[in-house]
C-alpha atoms as a printed R data frame, in Angstrom:
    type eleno elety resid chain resno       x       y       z
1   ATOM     1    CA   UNK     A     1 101.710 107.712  74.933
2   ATOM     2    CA   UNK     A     2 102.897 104.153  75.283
3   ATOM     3    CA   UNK     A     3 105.972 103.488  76.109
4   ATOM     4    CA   UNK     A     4 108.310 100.272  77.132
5   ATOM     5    CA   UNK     A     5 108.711  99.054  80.478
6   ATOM     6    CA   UNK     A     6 111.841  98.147  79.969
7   ATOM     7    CA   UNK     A     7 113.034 101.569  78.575
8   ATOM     8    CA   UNK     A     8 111.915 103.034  82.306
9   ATOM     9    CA   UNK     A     9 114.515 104.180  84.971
10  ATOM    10    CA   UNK     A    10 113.594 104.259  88.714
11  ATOM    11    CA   UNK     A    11 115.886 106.185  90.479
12  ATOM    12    CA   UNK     A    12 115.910 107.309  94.144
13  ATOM    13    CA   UNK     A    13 111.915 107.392  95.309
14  ATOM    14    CA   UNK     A    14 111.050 109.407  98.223
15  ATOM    15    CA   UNK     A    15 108.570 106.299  99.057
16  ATOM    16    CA   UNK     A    16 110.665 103.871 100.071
17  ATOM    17    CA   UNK     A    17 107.589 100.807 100.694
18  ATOM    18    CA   UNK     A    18 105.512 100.264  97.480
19  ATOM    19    CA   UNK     A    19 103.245  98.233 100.423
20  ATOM    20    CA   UNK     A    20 100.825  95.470  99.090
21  ATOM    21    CA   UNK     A    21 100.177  95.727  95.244
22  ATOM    22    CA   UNK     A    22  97.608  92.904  95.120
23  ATOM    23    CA   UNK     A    23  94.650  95.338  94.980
24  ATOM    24    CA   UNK     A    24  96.116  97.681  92.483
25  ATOM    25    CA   UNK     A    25  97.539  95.296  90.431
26  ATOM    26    CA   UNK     A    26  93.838  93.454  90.042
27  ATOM    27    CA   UNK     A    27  92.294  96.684  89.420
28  ATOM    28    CA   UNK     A    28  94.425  97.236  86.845
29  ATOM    29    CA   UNK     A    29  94.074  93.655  85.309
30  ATOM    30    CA   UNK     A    30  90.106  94.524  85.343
31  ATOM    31    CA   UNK     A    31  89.954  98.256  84.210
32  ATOM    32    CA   UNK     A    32  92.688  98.893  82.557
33  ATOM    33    CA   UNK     A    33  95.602 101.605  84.222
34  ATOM    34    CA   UNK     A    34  93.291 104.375  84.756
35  ATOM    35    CA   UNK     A    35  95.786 107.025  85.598
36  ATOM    36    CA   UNK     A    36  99.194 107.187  83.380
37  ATOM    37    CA   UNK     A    37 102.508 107.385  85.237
38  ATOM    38    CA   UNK     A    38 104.522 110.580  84.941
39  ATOM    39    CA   UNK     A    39 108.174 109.989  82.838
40  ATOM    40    CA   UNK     A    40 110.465 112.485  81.798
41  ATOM    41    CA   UNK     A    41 112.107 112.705  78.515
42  ATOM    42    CA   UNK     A    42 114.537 110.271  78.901
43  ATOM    43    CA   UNK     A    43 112.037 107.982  80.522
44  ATOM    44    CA   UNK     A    44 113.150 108.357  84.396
45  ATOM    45    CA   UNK     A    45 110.246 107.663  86.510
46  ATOM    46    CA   UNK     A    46 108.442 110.912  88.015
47  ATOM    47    CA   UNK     A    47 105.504 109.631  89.429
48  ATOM    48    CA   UNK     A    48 103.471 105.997  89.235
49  ATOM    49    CA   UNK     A    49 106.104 103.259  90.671
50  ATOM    50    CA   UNK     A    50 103.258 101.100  92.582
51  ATOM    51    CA   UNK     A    51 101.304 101.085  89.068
52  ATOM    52    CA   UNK     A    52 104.908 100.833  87.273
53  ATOM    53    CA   UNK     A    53 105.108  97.686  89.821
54  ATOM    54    CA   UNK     A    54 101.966  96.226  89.130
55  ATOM    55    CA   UNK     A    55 102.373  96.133  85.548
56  ATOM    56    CA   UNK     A    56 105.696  94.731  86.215
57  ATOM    57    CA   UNK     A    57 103.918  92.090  87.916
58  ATOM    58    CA   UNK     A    58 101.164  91.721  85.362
59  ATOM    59    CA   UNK     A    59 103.748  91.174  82.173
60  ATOM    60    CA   UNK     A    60 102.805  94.099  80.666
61  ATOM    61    CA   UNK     A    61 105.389  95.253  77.950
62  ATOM    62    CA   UNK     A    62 104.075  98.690  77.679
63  ATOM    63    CA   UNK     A    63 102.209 101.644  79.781
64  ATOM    64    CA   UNK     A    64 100.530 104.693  79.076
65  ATOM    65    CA   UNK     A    65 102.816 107.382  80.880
66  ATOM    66    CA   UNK     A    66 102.711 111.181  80.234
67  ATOM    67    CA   UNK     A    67 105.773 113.102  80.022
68  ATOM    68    CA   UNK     A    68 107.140 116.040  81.462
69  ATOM    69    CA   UNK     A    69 109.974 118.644  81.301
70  ATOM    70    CA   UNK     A    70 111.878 118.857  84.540
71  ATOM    71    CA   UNK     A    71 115.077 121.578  85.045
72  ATOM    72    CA   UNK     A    72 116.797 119.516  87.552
73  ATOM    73    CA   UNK     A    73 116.389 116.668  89.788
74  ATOM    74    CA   UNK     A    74 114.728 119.096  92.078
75  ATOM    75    CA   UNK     A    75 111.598 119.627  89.450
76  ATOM    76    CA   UNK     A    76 111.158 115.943  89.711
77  ATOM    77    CA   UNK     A    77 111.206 115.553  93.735
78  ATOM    78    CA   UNK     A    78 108.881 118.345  93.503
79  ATOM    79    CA   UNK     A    79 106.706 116.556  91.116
80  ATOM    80    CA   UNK     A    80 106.457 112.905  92.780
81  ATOM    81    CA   UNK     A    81 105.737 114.390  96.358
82  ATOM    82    CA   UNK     A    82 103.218 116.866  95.162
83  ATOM    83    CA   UNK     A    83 101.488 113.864  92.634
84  ATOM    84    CA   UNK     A    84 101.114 111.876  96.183
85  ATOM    85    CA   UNK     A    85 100.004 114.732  98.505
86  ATOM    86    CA   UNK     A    86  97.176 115.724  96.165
87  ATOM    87    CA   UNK     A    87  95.002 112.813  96.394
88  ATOM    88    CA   UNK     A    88  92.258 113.008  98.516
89  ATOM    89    CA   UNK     A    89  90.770 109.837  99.790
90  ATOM    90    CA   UNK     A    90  86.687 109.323 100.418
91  ATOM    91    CA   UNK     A    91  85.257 109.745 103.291
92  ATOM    92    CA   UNK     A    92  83.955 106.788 104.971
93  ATOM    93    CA   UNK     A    93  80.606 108.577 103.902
94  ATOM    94    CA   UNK     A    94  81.217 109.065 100.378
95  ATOM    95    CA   UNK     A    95  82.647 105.398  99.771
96  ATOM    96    CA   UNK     A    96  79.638 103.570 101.255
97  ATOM    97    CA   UNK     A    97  77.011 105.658  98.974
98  ATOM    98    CA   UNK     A    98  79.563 104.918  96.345
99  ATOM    99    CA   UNK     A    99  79.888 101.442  96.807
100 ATOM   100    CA   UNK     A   100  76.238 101.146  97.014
101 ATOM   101    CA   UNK     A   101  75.596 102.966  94.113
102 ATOM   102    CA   UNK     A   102  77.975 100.462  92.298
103 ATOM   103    CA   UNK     A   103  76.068  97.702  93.888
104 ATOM   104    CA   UNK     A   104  73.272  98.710  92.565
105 ATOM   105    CA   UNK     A   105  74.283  99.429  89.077
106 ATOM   106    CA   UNK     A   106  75.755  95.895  88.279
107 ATOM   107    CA   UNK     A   107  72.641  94.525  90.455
108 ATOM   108    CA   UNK     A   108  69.772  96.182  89.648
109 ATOM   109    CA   UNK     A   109  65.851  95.183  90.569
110 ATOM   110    CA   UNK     A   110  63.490  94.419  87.931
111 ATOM   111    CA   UNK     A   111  61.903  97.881  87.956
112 ATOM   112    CA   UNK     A   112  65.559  99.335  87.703
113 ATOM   113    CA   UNK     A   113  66.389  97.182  84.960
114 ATOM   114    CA   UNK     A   114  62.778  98.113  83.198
115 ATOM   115    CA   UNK     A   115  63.778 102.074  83.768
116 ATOM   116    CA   UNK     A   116  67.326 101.352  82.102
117 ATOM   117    CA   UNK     A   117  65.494  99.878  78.777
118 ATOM   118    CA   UNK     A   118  63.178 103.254  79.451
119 ATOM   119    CA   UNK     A   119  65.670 105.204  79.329
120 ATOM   120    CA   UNK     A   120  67.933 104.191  76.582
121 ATOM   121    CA   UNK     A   121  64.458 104.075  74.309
122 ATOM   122    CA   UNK     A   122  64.160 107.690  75.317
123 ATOM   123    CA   UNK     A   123  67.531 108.141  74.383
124 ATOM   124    CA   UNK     A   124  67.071 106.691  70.768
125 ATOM   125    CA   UNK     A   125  63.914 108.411  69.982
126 ATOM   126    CA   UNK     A   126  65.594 111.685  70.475
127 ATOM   127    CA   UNK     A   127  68.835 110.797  68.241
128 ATOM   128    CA   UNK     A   128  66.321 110.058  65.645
129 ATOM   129    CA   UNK     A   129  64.637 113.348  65.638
């Protein structure tokens, strides 16, 4: 759901450096906010402050933020340290084939391009049937 940025409350964080934003916040200017922050009912911040930031910085009036039920201010400690342990970065393995991949993708060879039109054809004549 969207919600204001104004209507949000950030209360004690148990990150206290939101470090540089300038990559997240022109990710987010490109694609969008992939990932909504977390919110409880009364719109205190759970989990998301650098992306709450970088909209912030952006001028956005309003996010997309899920909310959640939390007994006590417990629950929500629980919830922002467990939404920052649980990410798993890429190996330096798995981001170079990635990044190549991606490379790839937006700059493909002629034959690539020629199997793309192939393949969407494909693709079409199928729907039709």
């Amino acid at each position: 759901m969207q919600i204001p940025i104004k209507s949000i409350t950030v209360k004690h964080r148990a990150r206290s450096s939101l470090g540089d934003l300038a990559s997240l916040r022109e990710s987010m200017r490109e694609l969008g906010l992939l990932n909504p922050i977390v919110v409880t009912e009364r719109h205190e911040l759970v989990a998301g402050h650098r992306r709450l930031a970088a909209a912030q910085q952006l001028g956005w009036e309003t996010i997309e933020a899920t909310v959640v039920k939390a007994r006590d201010e417990a629950d929500l400690l629980a919830m922002e340290i467990d939404e920052n342990l649980q990410r798993l970065d890429f190996s330096p393995e798995e981001l170079a084939r990635a990044q190549r991949r991606l490379e790839k993708l937006r700059h493909p060879t002629l034959l690539g391009k020629l199997f793309r039109i192939l393949r969407r054809f494909i693709r079409w004549l199928f729907e039709k049937t």
